[in-house]
C-alpha positions as CSV (number, residue, x, y, z in Angstrom):
1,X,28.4,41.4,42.2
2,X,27.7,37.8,41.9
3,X,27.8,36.0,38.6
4,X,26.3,32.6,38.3
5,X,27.2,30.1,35.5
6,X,24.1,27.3,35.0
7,X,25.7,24.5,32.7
8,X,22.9,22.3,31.2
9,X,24.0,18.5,29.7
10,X,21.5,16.5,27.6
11,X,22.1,12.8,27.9
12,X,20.1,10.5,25.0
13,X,20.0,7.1,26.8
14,X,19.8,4.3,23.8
15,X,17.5,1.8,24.4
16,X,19.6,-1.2,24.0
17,X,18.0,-4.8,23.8
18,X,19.2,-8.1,23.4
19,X,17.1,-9.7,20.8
20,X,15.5,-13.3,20.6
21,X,14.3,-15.1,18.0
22,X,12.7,-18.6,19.2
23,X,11.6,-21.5,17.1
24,X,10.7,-25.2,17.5
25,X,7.4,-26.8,19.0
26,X,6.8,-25.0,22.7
27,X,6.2,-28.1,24.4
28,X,7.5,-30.0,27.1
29,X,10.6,-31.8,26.2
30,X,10.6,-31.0,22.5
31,X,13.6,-29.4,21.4
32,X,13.0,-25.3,21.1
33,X,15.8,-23.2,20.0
34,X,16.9,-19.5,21.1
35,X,19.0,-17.1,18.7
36,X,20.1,-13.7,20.9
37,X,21.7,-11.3,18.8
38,X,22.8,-7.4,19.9
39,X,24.6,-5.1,17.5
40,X,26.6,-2.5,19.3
41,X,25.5,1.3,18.1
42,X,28.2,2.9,20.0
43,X,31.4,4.4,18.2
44,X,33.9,2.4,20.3
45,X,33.9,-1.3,21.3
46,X,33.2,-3.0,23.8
47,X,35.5,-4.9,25.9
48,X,35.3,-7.8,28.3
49,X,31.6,-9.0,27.5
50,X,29.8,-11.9,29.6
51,X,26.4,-13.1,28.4
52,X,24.2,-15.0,29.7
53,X,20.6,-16.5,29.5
54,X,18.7,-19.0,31.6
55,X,15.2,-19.7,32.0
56,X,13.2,-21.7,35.3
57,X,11.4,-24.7,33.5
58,X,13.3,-24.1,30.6
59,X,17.0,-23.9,30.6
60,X,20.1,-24.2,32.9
61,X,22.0,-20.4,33.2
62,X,24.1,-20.7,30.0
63,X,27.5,-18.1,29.2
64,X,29.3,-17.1,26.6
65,X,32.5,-14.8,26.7
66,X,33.1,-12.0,23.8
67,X,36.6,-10.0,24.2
68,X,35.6,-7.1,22.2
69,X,32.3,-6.3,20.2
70,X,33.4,-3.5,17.7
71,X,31.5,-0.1,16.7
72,X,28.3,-1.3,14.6
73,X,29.6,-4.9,15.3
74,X,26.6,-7.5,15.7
75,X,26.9,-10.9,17.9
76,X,24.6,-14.0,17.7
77,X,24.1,-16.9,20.0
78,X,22.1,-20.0,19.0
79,X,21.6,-22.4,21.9
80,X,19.1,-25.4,22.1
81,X,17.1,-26.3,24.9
82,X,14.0,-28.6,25.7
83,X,11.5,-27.4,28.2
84,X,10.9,-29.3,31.7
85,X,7.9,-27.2,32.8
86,X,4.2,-26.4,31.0
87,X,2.8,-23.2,31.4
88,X,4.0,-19.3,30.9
89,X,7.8,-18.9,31.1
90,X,10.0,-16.7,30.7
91,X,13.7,-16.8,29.0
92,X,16.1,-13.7,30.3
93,X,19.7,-12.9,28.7
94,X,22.1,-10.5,30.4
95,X,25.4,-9.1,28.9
96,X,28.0,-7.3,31.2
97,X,30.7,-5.7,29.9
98,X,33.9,-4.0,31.4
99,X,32.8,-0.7,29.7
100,X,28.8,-0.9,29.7
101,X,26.3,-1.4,32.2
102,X,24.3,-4.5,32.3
103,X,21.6,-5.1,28.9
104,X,19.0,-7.2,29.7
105,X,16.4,-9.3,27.0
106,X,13.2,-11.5,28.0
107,X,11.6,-13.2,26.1
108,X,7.9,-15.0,27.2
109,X,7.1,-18.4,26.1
110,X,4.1,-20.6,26.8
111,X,4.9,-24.3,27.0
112,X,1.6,-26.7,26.4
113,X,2.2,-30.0,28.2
Protein backbone atom coordinates (compact mmCIF):
# COMPACT_ATOMS: atom_id res chain seq x y z
CA UNK A 1 0.00 0.00 0.00
CA UNK A 2 1.18 3.25 -1.15
CA UNK A 3 0.54 6.37 0.79
CA UNK A 4 1.11 9.71 -0.78
CA UNK A 5 1.56 12.99 1.20
CA UNK A 6 0.56 16.32 -1.28
CA UNK A 7 1.97 19.34 0.75
CA UNK A 8 0.36 22.61 -0.55
CA UNK A 9 2.30 26.32 0.31
CA UNK A 10 0.55 29.60 -0.45
CA UNK A 11 2.95 32.32 -1.16
CA UNK A 12 1.32 36.24 -0.97
CA UNK A 13 3.88 38.13 -3.13
CA UNK A 14 3.57 42.03 -1.82
CA UNK A 15 3.61 44.34 -4.43
CA UNK A 16 6.39 46.56 -3.47
CA UNK A 17 6.99 49.97 -5.28
CA UNK A 18 9.31 52.63 -5.02
CA UNK A 19 7.36 55.76 -4.94
CA UNK A 20 7.93 59.23 -6.73
CA UNK A 21 6.68 62.40 -6.21
CA UNK A 22 7.95 65.05 -8.96
CA UNK A 23 7.63 68.66 -8.92
CA UNK A 24 9.03 71.80 -10.66
CA UNK A 25 8.33 73.15 -14.42
CA UNK A 26 8.80 69.87 -16.89
CA UNK A 27 10.83 71.74 -19.23
CA UNK A 28 14.03 71.62 -20.73
CA UNK A 29 16.67 72.84 -18.43
CA UNK A 30 14.43 74.09 -15.63
CA UNK A 31 15.16 72.56 -12.55
CA UNK A 32 12.53 69.50 -11.68
CA UNK A 33 12.88 67.70 -8.49
CA UNK A 34 12.31 63.74 -7.68
CA UNK A 35 11.40 62.55 -4.04
CA UNK A 36 11.52 58.36 -3.95
CA UNK A 37 10.33 57.10 -0.87
CA UNK A 38 9.71 53.00 0.08
CA UNK A 39 8.57 51.95 3.49
CA UNK A 40 9.61 48.37 4.23
CA UNK A 41 6.27 46.12 5.19
CA UNK A 42 8.35 43.19 6.14
CA UNK A 43 8.94 42.13 9.92
CA UNK A 44 12.70 42.08 9.59
CA UNK A 45 15.11 44.63 8.01
CA UNK A 46 16.73 44.93 5.45
CA UNK A 47 20.30 44.92 5.02
CA UNK A 48 22.91 46.07 2.49
CA UNK A 49 20.46 48.44 0.27
CA UNK A 50 21.73 50.17 -3.10
CA UNK A 51 19.40 52.56 -4.88
CA UNK A 52 19.50 53.93 -7.70
CA UNK A 53 17.58 56.12 -10.33
CA UNK A 54 18.59 57.56 -13.68
CA UNK A 55 16.70 58.74 -16.50
CA UNK A 56 17.89 59.21 -20.60
CA UNK A 57 17.31 62.97 -21.30
CA UNK A 58 16.87 63.55 -17.84
CA UNK A 59 19.36 62.56 -15.29
CA UNK A 60 22.83 60.89 -14.92
CA UNK A 61 22.40 57.18 -12.96
CA UNK A 62 22.45 58.53 -9.36
CA UNK A 63 23.06 56.05 -5.89
CA UNK A 64 22.52 56.15 -2.60
CA UNK A 65 23.66 53.37 0.02
CA UNK A 66 21.25 52.34 3.16
CA UNK A 67 22.88 49.77 5.68
CA UNK A 68 19.73 48.59 7.10
CA UNK A 69 16.03 49.74 6.51
CA UNK A 70 14.07 48.46 9.66
CA UNK A 71 10.52 46.62 9.94
CA UNK A 72 7.83 49.38 8.93
CA UNK A 73 10.90 51.76 8.43
CA UNK A 74 10.29 54.32 5.50
CA UNK A 75 13.34 56.02 3.37
CA UNK A 76 13.25 59.17 1.21
CA UNK A 77 15.50 60.52 -1.42
CA UNK A 78 15.16 64.02 -2.86
CA UNK A 79 17.49 64.63 -5.72
CA UNK A 80 17.37 67.60 -8.34
CA UNK A 81 17.84 67.44 -11.86
CA UNK A 82 17.19 69.65 -15.09
CA UNK A 83 16.08 67.95 -18.23
CA UNK A 84 18.39 67.91 -21.49
CA UNK A 85 15.75 66.27 -23.70
CA UNK A 86 11.83 67.36 -24.83
CA UNK A 87 9.44 64.91 -25.21
CA UNK A 88 8.02 61.63 -23.17
CA UNK A 89 10.64 60.30 -20.69
CA UNK A 90 10.86 58.21 -18.31
CA UNK A 91 12.68 58.28 -14.65
CA UNK A 92 13.36 54.50 -13.23
CA UNK A 93 14.70 53.81 -9.51
CA UNK A 94 16.06 50.37 -8.56
CA UNK A 95 16.90 49.16 -4.90
CA UNK A 96 18.93 45.89 -4.30
CA UNK A 97 19.36 44.66 -1.22
CA UNK A 98 21.49 41.70 0.27
CA UNK A 99 18.25 40.11 1.53
CA UNK A 100 15.54 41.21 -1.19
CA UNK A 101 15.25 40.95 -4.75
CA UNK A 102 15.50 43.88 -6.93
CA UNK A 103 12.20 46.82 -6.54
CA UNK A 104 11.85 48.68 -9.31
CA UNK A 105 9.73 52.42 -9.66
CA UNK A 106 9.12 54.47 -13.04
CA UNK A 107 7.87 57.28 -13.25
CA UNK A 108 6.77 59.01 -16.90
CA UNK A 109 7.36 62.57 -17.54
CA UNK A 110 6.75 64.76 -20.54
CA UNK A 111 9.27 67.55 -21.05
CA UNK A 112 7.88 70.60 -23.37
CA UNK A 113 10.86 72.27 -25.09
Amino acid sequence: MFLTCVVVALLFLLHLLLCFQLSGFSKVKQQMFVNVSFTNPFNFALKACRLSMEGAGLMSEKTRFYRVIEPQASIYWKESFNPRRAGNRCLVAVMHCRNLCELRGVARIKITP
